[in-house]
Backbone as JSON Lines, residues from 0, in Angstrom:
{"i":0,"aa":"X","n":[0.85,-1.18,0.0],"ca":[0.0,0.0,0.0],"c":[0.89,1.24,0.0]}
{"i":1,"aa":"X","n":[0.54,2.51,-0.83],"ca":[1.37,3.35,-1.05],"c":[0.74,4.31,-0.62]}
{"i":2,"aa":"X","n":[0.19,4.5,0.7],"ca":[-0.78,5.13,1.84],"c":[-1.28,4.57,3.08]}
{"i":3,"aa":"X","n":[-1.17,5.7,3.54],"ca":[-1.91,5.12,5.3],"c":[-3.22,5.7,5.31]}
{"i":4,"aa":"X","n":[-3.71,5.02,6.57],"ca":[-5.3,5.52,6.63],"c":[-5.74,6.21,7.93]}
{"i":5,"aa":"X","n":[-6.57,6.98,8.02],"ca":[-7.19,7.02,9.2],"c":[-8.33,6.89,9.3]}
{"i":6,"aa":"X","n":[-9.14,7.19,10.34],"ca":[-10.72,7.55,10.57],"c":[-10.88,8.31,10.51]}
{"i":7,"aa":"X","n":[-12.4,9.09,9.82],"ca":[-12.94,10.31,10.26],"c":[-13.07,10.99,11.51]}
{"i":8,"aa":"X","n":[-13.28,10.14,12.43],"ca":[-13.65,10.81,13.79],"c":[-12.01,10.86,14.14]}
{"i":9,"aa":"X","n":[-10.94,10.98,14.0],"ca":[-9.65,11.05,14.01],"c":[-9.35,12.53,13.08]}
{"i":10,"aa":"X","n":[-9.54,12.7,12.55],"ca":[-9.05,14.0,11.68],"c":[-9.36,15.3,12.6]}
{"i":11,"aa":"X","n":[-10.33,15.43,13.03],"ca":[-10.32,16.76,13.61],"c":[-9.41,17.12,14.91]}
{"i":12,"aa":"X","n":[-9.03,15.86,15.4],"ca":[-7.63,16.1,16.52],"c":[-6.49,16.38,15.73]}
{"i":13,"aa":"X","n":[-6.22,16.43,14.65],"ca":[-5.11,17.06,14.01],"c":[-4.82,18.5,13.45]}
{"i":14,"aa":"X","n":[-5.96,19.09,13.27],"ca":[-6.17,20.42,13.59],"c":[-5.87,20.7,11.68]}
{"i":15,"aa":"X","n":[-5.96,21.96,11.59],"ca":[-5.97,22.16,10.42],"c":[-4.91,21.4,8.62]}
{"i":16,"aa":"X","n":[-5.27,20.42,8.24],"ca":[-4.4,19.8,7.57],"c":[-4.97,20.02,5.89]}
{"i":17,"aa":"X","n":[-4.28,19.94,5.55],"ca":[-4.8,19.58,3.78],"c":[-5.92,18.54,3.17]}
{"i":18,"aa":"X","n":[-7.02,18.75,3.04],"ca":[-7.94,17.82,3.11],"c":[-7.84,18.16,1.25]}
{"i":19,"aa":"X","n":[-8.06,17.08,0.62],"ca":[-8.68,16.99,-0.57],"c":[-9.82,16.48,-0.86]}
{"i":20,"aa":"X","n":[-11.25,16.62,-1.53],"ca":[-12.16,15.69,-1.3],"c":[-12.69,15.31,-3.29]}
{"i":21,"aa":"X","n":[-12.78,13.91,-2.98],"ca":[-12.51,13.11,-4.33],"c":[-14.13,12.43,-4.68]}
{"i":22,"aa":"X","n":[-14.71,13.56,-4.19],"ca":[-16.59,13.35,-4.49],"c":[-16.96,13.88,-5.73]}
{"i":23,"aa":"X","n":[-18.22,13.7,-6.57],"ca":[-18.39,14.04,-7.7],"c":[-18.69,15.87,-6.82]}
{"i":24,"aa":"X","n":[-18.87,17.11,-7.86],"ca":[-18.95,18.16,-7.36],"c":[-20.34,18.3,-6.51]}
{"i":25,"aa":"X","n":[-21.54,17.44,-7.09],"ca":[-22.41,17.76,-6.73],"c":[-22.54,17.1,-4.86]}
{"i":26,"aa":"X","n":[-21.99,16.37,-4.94],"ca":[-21.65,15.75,-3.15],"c":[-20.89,16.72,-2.79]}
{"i":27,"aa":"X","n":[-19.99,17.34,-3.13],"ca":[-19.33,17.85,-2.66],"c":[-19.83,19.67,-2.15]}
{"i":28,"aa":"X","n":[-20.87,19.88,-3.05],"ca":[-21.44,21.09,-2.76],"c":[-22.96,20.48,-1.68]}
{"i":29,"aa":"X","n":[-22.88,19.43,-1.38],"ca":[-24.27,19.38,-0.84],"c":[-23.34,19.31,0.86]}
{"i":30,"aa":"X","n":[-22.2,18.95,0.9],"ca":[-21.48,19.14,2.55],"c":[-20.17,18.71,1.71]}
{"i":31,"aa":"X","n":[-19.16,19.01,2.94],"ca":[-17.78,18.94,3.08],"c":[-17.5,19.28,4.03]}
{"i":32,"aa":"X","n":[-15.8,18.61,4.29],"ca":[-15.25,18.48,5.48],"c":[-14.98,20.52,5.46]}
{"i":33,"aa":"X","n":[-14.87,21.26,6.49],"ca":[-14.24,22.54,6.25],"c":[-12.87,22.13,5.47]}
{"i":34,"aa":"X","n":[-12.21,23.17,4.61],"ca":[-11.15,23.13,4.1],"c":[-10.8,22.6,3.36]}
{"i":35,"aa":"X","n":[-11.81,21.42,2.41],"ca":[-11.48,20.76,2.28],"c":[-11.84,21.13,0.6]}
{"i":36,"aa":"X","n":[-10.4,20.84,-0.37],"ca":[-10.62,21.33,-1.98],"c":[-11.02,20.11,-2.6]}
{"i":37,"aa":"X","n":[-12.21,20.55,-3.44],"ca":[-12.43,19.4,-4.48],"c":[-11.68,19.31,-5.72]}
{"i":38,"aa":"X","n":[-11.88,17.88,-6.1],"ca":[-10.64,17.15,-6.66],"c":[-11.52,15.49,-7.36]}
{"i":39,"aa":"X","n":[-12.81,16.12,-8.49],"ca":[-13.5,14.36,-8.18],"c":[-12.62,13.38,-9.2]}
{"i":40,"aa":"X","n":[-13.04,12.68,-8.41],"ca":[-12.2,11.11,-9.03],"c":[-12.07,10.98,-10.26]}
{"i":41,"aa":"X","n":[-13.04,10.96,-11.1],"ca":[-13.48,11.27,-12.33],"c":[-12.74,11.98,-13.03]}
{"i":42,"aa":"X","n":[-12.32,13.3,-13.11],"ca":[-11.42,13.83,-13.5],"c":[-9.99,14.11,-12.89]}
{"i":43,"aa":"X","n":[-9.76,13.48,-11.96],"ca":[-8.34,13.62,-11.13],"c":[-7.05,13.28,-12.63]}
{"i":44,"aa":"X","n":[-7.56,12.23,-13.18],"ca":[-6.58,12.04,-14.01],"c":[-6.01,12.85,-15.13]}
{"i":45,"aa":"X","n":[-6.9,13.96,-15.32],"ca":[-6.26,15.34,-15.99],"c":[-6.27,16.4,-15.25]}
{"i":46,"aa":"X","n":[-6.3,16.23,-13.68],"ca":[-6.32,17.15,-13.42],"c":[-5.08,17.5,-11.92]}
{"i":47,"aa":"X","n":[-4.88,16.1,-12.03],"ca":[-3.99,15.99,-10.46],"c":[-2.87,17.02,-10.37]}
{"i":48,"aa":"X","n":[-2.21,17.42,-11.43],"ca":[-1.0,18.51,-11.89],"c":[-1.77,19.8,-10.74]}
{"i":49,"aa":"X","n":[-3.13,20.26,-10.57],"ca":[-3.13,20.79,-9.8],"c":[-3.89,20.81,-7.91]}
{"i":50,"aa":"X","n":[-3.36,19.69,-7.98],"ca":[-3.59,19.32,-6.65],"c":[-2.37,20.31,-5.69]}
{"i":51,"aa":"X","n":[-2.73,20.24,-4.79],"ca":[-1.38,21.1,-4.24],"c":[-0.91,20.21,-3.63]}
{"i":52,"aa":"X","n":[0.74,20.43,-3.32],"ca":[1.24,19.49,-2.33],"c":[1.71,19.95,-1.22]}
{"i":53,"aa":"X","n":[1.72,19.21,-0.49],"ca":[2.26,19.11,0.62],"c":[2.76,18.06,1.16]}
{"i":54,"aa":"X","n":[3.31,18.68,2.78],"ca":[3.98,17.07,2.67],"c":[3.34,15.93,3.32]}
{"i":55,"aa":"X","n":[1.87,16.3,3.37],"ca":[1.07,15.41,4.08],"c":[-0.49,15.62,3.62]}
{"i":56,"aa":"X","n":[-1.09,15.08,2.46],"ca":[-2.44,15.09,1.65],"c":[-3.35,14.29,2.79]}
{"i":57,"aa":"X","n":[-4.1,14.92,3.09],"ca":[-5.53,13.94,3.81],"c":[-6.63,13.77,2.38]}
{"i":58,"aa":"X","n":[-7.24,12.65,1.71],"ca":[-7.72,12.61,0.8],"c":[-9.38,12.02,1.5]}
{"i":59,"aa":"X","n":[-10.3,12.55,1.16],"ca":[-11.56,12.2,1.71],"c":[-12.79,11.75,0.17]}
{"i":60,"aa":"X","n":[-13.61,10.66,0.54],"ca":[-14.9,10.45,-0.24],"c":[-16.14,10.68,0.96]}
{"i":61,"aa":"X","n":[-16.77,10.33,0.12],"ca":[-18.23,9.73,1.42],"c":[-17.82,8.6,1.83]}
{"i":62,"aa":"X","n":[-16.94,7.38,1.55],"ca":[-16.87,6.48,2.73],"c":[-15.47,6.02,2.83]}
{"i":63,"aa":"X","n":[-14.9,6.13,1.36],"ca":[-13.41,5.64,1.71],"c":[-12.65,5.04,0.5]}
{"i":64,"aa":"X","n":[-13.86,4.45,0.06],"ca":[-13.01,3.61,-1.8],"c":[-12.92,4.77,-2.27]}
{"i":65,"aa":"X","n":[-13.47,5.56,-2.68],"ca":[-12.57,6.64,-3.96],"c":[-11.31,6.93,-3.66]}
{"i":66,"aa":"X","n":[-11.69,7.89,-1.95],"ca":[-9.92,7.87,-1.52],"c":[-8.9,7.34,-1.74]}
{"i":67,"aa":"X","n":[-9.51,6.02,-1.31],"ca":[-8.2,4.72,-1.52],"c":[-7.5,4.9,-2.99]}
{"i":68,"aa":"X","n":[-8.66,4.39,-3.99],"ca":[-8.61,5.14,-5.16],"c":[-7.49,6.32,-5.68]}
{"i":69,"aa":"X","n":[-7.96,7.39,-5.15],"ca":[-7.12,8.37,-5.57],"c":[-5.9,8.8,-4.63]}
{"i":70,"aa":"X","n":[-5.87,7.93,-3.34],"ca":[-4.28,8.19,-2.77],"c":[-3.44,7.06,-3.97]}
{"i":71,"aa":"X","n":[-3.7,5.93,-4.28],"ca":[-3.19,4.73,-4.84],"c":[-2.78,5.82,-5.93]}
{"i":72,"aa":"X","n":[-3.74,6.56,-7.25],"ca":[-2.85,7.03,-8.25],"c":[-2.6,8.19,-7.69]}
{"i":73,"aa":"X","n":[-2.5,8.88,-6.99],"ca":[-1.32,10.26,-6.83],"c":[-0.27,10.0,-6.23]}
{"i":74,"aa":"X","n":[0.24,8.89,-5.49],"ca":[1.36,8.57,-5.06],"c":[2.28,7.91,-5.91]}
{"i":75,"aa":"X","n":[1.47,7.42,-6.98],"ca":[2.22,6.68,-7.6],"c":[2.87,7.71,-8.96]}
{"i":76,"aa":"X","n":[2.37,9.22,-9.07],"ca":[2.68,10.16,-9.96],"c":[3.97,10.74,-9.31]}
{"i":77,"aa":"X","n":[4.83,10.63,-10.17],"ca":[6.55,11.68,-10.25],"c":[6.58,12.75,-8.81]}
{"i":78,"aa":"X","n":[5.33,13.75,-9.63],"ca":[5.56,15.11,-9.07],"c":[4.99,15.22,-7.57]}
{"i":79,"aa":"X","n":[4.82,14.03,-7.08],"ca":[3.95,13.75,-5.8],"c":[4.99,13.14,-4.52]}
{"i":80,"aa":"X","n":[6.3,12.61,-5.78],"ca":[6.74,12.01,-4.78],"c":[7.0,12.16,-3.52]}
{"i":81,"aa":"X","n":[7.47,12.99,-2.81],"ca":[7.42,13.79,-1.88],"c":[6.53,13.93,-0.71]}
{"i":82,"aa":"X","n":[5.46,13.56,-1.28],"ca":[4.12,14.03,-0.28],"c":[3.56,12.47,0.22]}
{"i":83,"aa":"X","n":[3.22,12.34,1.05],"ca":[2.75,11.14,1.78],"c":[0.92,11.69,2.17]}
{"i":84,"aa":"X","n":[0.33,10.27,1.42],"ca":[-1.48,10.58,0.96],"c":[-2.22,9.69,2.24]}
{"i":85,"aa":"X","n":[-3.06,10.27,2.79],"ca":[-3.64,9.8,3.88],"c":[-5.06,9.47,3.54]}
{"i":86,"aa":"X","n":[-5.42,8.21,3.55],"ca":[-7.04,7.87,3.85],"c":[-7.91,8.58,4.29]}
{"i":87,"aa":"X","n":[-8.65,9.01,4.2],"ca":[-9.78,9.08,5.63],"c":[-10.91,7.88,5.27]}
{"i":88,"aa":"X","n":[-10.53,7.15,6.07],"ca":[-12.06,5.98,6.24],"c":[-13.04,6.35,6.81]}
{"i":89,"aa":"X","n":[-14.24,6.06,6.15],"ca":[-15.34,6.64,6.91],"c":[-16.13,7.72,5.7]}
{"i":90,"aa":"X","n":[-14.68,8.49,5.85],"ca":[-15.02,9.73,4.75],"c":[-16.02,10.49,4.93]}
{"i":91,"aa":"X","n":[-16.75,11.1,4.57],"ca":[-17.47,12.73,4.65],"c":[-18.75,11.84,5.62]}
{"i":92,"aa":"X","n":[-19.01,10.89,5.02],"ca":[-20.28,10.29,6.2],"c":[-20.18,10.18,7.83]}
{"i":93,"aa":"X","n":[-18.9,10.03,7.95],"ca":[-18.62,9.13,9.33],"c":[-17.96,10.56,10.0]}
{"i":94,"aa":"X","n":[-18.0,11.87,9.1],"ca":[-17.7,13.18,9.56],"c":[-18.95,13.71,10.31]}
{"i":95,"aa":"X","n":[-19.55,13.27,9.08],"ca":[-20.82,14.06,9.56],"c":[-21.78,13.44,10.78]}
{"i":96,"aa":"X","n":[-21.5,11.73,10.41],"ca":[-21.98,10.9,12.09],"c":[-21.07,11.22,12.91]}
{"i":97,"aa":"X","n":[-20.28,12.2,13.27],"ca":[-19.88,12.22,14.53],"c":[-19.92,13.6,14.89]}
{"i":98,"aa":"X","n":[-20.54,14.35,14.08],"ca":[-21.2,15.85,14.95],"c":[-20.32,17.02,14.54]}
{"i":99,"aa":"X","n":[-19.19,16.63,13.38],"ca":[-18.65,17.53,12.66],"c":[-19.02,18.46,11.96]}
{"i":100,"aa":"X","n":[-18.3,19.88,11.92],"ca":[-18.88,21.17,10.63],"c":[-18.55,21.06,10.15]}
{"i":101,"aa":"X","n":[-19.46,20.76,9.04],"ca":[-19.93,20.79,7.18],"c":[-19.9,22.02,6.58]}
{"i":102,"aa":"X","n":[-19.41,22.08,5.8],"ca":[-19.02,23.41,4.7],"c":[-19.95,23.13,3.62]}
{"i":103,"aa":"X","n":[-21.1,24.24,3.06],"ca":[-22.04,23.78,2.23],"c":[-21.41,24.37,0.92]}
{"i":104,"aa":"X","n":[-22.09,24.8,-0.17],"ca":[-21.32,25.43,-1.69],"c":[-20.0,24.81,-1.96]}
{"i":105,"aa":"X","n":[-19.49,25.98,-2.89],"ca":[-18.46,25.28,-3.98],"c":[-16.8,26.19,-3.07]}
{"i":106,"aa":"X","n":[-16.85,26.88,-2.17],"ca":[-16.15,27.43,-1.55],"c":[-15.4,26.43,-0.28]}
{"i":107,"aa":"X","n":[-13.96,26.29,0.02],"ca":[-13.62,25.2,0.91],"c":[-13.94,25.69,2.21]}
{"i":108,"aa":"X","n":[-14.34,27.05,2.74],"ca":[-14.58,26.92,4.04],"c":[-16.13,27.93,4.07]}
């Protein structure tokens, strides 16, 4: 595996991090994690060049396969090498079952 994972109910003890979220736009405008830039799966593959990096990507879906998904091909891209891609299991659902703020529209916070 060319990623680690966490839980949703785990992310917000880390305090402000790089969230990417890999939902089609329309999930993604109906809630989101705060902060969190969309990036859907669907088009990641022409579009990952502008993902930003850092040296630590938190990648989020609604439950967890897309993530997996899209940590698997951005780690495995050149210009990424560098950056280490984090799961969130659970993903935007298991955010929102545990009493987390949701960011509504097309804006990350």
């Amino acid at each position: 595996m060319a990623f680690t994972e966490i839980h949703a109910r785990d992310l917000p003890a880390l305090g402000t991090v790089p969230v990417i979220d890999v939902r089609e736009v329309d999930e993604y405008l109906s809630g989101h994690v705060p902060g969190a830039v969309n990036f859907p799966l669907s088009t990641l593959v022409d579009s990952f060049h502008l993902v930003p990096k850092h040296a630590t990507l938190y990648v989020v879906c609604q439950v967890g396969g897309r993530s997996a998904r899209a940590c698997e091909f951005l780690s495995q891209q050149d210009e990424f090498a560098d950056c280490a891609f984090v799961n969130v299991q659970g993903g935007t659902g298991a955010w929102i079952l545990e009493g987390n703020e949701v960011v509504t529209g097309d804006s990350p916070n």
